[in-house]
C-alpha positions in Angstrom: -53.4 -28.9 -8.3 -53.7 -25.5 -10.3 -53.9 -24.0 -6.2 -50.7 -25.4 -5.6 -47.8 -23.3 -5.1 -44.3 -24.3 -5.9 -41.2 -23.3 -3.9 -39.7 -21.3 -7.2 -40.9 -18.7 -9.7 -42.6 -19.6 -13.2 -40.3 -19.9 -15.6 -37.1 -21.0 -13.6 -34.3 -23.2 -14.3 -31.3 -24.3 -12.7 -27.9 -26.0 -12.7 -27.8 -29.8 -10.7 -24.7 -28.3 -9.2 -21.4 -29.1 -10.3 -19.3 -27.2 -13.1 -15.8 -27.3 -14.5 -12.9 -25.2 -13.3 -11.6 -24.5 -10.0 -12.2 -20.9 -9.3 -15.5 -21.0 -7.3 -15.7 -16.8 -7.3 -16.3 -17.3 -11.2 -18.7 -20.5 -11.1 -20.9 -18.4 -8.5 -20.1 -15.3 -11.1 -22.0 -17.6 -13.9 -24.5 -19.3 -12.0 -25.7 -15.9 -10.2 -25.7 -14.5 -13.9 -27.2 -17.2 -15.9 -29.8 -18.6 -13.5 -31.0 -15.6 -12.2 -34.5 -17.0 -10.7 -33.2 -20.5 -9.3 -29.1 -20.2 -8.6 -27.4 -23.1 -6.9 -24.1 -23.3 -5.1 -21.4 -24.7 -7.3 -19.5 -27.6 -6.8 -15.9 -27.9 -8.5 -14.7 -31.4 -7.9 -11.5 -30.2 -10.2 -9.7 -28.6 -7.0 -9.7 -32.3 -5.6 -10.3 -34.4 -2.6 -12.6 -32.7 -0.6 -14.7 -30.9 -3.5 -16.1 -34.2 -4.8 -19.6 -34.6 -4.1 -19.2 -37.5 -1.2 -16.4 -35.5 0.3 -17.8 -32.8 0.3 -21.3 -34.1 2.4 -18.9 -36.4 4.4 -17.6 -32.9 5.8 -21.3 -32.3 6.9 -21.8 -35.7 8.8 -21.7 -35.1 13.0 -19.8 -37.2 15.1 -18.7 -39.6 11.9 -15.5 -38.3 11.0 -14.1 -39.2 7.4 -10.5 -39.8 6.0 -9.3 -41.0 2.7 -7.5 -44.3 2.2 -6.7 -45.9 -0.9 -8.3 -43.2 -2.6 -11.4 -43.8 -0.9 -13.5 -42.2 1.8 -14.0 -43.9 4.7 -15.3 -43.4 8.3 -12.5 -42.3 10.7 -11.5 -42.5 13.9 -10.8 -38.9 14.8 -11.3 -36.2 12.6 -7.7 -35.3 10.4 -6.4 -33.2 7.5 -8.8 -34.5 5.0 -12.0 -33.9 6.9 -10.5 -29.9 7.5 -9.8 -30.2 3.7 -13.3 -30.7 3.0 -14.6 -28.8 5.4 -12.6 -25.5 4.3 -13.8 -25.8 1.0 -17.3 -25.5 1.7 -17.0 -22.6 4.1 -14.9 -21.1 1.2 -17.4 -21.8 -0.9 -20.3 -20.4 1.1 -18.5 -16.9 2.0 -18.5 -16.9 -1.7 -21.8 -17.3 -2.4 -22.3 -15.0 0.5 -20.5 -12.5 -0.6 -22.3 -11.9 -4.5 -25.7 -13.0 -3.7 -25.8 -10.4 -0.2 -28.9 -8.7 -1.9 -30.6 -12.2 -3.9 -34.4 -12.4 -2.6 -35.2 -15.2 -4.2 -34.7 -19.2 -3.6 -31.2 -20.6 -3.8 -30.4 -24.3 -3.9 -27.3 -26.3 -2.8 -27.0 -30.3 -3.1 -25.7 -33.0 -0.8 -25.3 -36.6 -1.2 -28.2 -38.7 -0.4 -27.8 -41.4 2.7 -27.9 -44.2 0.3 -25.5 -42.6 -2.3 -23.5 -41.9 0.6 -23.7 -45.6 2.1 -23.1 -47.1 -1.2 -19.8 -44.7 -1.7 -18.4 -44.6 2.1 -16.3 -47.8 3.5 -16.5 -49.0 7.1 -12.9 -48.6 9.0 -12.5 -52.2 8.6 -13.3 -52.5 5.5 -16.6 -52.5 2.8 -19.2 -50.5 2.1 -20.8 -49.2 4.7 -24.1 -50.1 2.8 -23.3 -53.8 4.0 -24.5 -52.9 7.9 -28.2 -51.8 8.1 -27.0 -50.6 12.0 -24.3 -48.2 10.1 -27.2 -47.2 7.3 -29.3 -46.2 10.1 -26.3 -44.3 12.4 -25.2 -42.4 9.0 -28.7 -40.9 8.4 -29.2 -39.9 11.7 -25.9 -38.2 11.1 -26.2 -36.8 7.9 -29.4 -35.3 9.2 -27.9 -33.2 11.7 -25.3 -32.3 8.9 -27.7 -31.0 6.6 -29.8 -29.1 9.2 -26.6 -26.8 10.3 -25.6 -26.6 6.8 -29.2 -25.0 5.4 -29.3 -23.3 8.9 -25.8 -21.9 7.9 -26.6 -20.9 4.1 -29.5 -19.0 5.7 -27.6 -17.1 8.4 -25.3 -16.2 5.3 -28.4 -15.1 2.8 -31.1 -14.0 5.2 -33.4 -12.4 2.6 -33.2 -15.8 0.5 -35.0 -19.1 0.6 -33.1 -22.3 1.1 -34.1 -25.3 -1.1 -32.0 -28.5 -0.6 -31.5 -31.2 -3.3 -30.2 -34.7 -2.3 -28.1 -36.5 -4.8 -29.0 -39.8 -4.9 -27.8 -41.5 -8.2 -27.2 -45.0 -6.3 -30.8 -45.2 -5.2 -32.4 -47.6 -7.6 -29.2 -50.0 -7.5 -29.5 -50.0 -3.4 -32.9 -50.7 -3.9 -32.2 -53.4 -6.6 -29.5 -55.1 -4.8 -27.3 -54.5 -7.8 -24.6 -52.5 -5.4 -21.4 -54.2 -5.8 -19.6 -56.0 -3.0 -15.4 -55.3 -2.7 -14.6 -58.4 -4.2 -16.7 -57.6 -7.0 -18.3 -61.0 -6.8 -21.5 -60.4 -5.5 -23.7 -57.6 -4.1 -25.0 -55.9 -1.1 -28.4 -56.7 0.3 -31.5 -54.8 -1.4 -32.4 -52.2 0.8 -36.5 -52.6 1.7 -38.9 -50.2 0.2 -40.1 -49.1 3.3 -36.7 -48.8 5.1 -35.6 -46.4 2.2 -38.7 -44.7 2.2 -38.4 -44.2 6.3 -34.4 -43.0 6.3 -35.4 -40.8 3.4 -37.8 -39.3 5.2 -35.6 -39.1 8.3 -32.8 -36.6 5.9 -35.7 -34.5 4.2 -37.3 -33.5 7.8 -34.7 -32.6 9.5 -34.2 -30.0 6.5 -36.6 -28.2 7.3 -37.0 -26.7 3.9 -38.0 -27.8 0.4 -36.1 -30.7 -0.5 -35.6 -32.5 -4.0 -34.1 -35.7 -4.8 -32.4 -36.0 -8.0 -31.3 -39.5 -9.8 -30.4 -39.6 -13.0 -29.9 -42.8 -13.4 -32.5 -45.5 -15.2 -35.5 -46.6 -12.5 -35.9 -43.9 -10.6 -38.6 -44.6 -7.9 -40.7 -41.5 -8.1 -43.5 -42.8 -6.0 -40.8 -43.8 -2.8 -39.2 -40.3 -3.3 -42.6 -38.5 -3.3 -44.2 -40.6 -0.5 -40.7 -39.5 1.7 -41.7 -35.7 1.8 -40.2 -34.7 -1.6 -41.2 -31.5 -3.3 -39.8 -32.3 -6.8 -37.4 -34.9 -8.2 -34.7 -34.1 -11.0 -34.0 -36.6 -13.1 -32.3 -37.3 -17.0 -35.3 -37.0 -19.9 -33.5 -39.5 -21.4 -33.6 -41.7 -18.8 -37.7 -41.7 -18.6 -39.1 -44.7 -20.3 -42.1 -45.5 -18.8 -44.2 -42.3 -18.7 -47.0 -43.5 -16.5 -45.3 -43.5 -12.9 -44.0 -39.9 -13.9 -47.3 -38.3 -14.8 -49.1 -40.2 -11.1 -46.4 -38.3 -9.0 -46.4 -34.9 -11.1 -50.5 -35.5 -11.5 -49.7 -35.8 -7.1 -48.2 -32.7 -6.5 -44.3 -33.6 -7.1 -42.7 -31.0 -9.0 -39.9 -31.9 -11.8 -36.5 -30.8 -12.2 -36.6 -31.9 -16.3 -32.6 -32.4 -17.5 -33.3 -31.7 -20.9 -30.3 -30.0 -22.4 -26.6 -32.8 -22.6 -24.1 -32.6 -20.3 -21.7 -33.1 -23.2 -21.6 -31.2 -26.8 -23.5 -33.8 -29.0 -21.5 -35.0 -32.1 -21.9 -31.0 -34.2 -20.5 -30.1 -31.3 -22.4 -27.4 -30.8 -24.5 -26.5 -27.8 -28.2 -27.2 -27.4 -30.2 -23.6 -28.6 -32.8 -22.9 -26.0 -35.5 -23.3 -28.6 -34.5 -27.2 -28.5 -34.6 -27.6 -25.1 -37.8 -25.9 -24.4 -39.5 -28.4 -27.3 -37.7 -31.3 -25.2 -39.5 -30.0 -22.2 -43.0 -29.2 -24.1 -42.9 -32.8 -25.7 -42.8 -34.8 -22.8 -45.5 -32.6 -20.7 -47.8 -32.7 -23.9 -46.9 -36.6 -24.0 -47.6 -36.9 -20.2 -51.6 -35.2 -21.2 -51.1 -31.9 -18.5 -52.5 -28.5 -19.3 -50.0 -26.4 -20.6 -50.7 -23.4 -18.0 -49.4 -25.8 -15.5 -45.5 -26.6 -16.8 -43.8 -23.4 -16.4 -44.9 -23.2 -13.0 -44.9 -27.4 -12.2 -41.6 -27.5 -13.7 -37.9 -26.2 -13.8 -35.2 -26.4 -16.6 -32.4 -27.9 -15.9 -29.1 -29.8 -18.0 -29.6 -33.8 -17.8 -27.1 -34.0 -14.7 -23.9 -32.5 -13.7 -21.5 -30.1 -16.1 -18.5 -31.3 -14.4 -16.8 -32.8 -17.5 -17.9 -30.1 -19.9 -15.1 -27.2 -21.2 -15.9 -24.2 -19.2 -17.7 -22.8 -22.8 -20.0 -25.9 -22.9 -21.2 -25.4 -19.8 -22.1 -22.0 -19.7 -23.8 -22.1 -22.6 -26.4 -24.8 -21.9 -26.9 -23.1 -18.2 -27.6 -19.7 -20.8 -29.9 -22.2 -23.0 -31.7 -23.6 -20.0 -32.3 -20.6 -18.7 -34.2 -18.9 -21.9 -35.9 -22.3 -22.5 -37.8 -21.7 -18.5 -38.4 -18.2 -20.1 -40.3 -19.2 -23.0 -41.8 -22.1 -21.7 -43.6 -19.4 -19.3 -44.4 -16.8 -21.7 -46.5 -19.2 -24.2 
């Protein structure tokens, strides 16, 4: 294990990816400046349809076109304004990126929704989730998986002295695999989704990638053994989420690395942001609770906030990013 090398410097942290505002040349501005060692590319779902984080990987899928009805996204026939939408957001965004980080060396992440997330959140052209048809599950992987493929070959063409590490966004997981997904009616629920069958389509997503891929959940269960067994090198979760230490400490003592969302997404009731000194004890506590060597958590483990900063002020959030980011420091310098 202390061999083991880990697909981001000593020390890092990171944001989970979205951020208020809607001017993506200054969220790449703050993220490029406060997370100099593990950056990410922004998402803004302020500027609308198209920026939210289903959207937004619905843009990726191949050959599954998406439109919004009702306020929804659902699978299209034909490919239309909202699909261009989404698409011309993301090329926006990536120029962007592109065009301040032309000289970054280091890793860079960007996040896409899962294929469960996305089959939980996606309805069928006739109607429901398309979670409800294990045929469409299956089809929507395969096409998300060709998605993601061009889209880290296309952040690569676009930063070709970086490395590419994907996250997948997967906060519905342990509800598809729980059977507690809601039906339309609201009476009843989808069909649990098998272990195994999760596991597999999982799988299917992370190797077509082709590069590092993490799997973040911040929601309560997390399955940390089904995420590392699918080819995972690190899942991000919510610290204050984690109840049950021991299936955390078998897949870090396994080789899974761990995105730890220790600093609020929101100012806690001082209102004041968290100082970098806190969330670096928040981190500490929890590896010293889990019984690891402390030589191995700066290098096992990156900083980051508890999830998303999307509903933060535009202060808020730059200051737990800044706070995240000294915690990774001096969590590597003790």
């Amino acid at each position: 294990m202390t061999d083991q090398s880990w697909p981001w410097p000593a020390g890092a942290a990171t944001g989970i990816g979205s951020l208020p505002g809607t001017d993506i040349a200054e969220a790449q501005r703050i993220v490029l400046g406060e997370l100099p060692a593990l950056p990410h590319l922004p998402e803004l779902p302020a500027r609308g349809p198209g920026a939210d984080l289903i959207g937004r990987t619905g843009g990726l899928l191949v050959e599954l076109p998406i439109e919004l009805y009702a306020a929804r996204w659902r699978i299209a026939p034909r490919p239309g304004r909202d699909l261009r939408r989404a698409r011309d957001l993301l090329e926006r965004d990536l120029d962007q990126l592109a065009e301040q980080a032309e000289e970054y060396t280091g890793p860079v992440k960007v996040q896409v929704a899962g294929p469960f997330t996305l089959a939980a959140s996606l309805e069928l052209p006739i109607g429901g989730r398309l979670l409800r048809d294990p045929g469409a599950v299956r089809d929507l992987t395969g096409s998300l998986a060709e998605g993601v493929r061009a889209h880290v070959e296309a952040v690569a063409r676009r930063l070709p002295r970086a490395s590419v590490l994907l996250q997948l966004d997967e906060p519905a997981l342990p509800a598809v695999l729980a059977g507690r997904v809601p039906t339309e009616s609201g009476f009843g629920t989808h069909r649990a989704v098998e272990s195994e069958v999760a596991r597999s389509l999982l799988h299917t997503v992370i190797e077509a990638a082709g590069v590092p891929t993490l799997v973040h959940c911040c929601a309560p269960d997390v399955p940390l053994e089904l995420i590392r067994s699918a080819g995972a090198a690190g899942v991000a979760l919510d610290l204050g989420q984690v109840t049950d230490l021991d299936p955390l400490g078998e897949v870090i003592d396994a080789g899974l690395g761990l995105l730890a969302g220790a600093a609020p997404t929101v100012p806690p009731s001082s209102g004041r942001p968290p100082t970098s000194a806190q969330v670096a004890d928040r981190v500490r506590t929890l590896w010293d609770r889990l019984g690891f060597p402390r030589r191995r958590l700066a290098q096992q483990v990156v900083v980051t906030p508890a999830c998303g900063l999307a509903g933060a002020t535009p202060q808020y959030a730059r200051a737990v990013l800044t706070a995240c980011r000294d915690a990774g420091r001096r969590l590597y310098e003790e």
